[in-house]
C-alpha positions in Angstrom: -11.3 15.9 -3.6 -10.2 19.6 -3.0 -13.4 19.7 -0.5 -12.1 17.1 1.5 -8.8 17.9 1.5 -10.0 21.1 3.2 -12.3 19.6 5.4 -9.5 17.6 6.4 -7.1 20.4 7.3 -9.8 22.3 9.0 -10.5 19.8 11.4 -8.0 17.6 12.4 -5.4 19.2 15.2 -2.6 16.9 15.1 -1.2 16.6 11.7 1.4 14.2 12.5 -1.4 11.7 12.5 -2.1 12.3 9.1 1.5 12.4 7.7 2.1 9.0 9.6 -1.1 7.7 8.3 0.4 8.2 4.4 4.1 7.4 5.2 2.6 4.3 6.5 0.4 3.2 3.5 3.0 5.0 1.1 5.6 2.8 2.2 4.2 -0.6 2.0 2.6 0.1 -1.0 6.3 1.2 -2.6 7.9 -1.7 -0.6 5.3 -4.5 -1.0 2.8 -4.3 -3.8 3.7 -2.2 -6.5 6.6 -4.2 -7.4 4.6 -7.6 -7.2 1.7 -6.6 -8.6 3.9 -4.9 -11.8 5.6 -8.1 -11.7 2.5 -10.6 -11.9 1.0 -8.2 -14.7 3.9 -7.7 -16.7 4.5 -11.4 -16.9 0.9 -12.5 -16.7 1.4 -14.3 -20.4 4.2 -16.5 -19.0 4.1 -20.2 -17.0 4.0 -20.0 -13.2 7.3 -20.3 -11.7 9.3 -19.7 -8.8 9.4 -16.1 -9.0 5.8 -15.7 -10.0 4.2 -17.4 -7.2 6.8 -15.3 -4.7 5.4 -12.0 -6.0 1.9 -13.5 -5.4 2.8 -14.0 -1.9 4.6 -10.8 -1.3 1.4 -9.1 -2.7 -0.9 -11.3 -0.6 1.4 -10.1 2.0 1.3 -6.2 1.6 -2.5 -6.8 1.5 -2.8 -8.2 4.7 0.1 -5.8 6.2 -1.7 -2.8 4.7 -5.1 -2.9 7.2 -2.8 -3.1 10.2 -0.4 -0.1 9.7 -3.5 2.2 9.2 -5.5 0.7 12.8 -2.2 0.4 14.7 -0.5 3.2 15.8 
């Protein structure tokens, strides 16, 4: 990890690419998933309801939101 955090630093030239690559993943994982993926697990003992199956669909969401903030820019 330490190796290629170096080999990271060493060679790229522009790091506002890199702190907009994690501000972008950081956020919708914060935003998005965490909370619905707590939410399913801390509740996975419990019936499907209304709530459940939105958390599902806000985490299917930050999953398929996740792959475009890191290829668009």
């Amino acid at each position: 990890m330490l190796f290629l955090t170096g080999f990271t630093a060493f060679s790229v030239t522009d790091l506002g690419a890199i702190v907009s690559l994690v501000g972008s993943t950081g956020a919708t994982m914060i935003a998005l998933i965490a909370p619905a993926a707590a939410h399913l697990l801390l509740t996975r003992s419990e019936p499907w309801d209304g709530v459940k199956y939105a958390a599902a669909g806000m985490l299917i969401l930050g999953l398929l939101i996740l792959p475009s903030k890191l290829f668009c820019e």
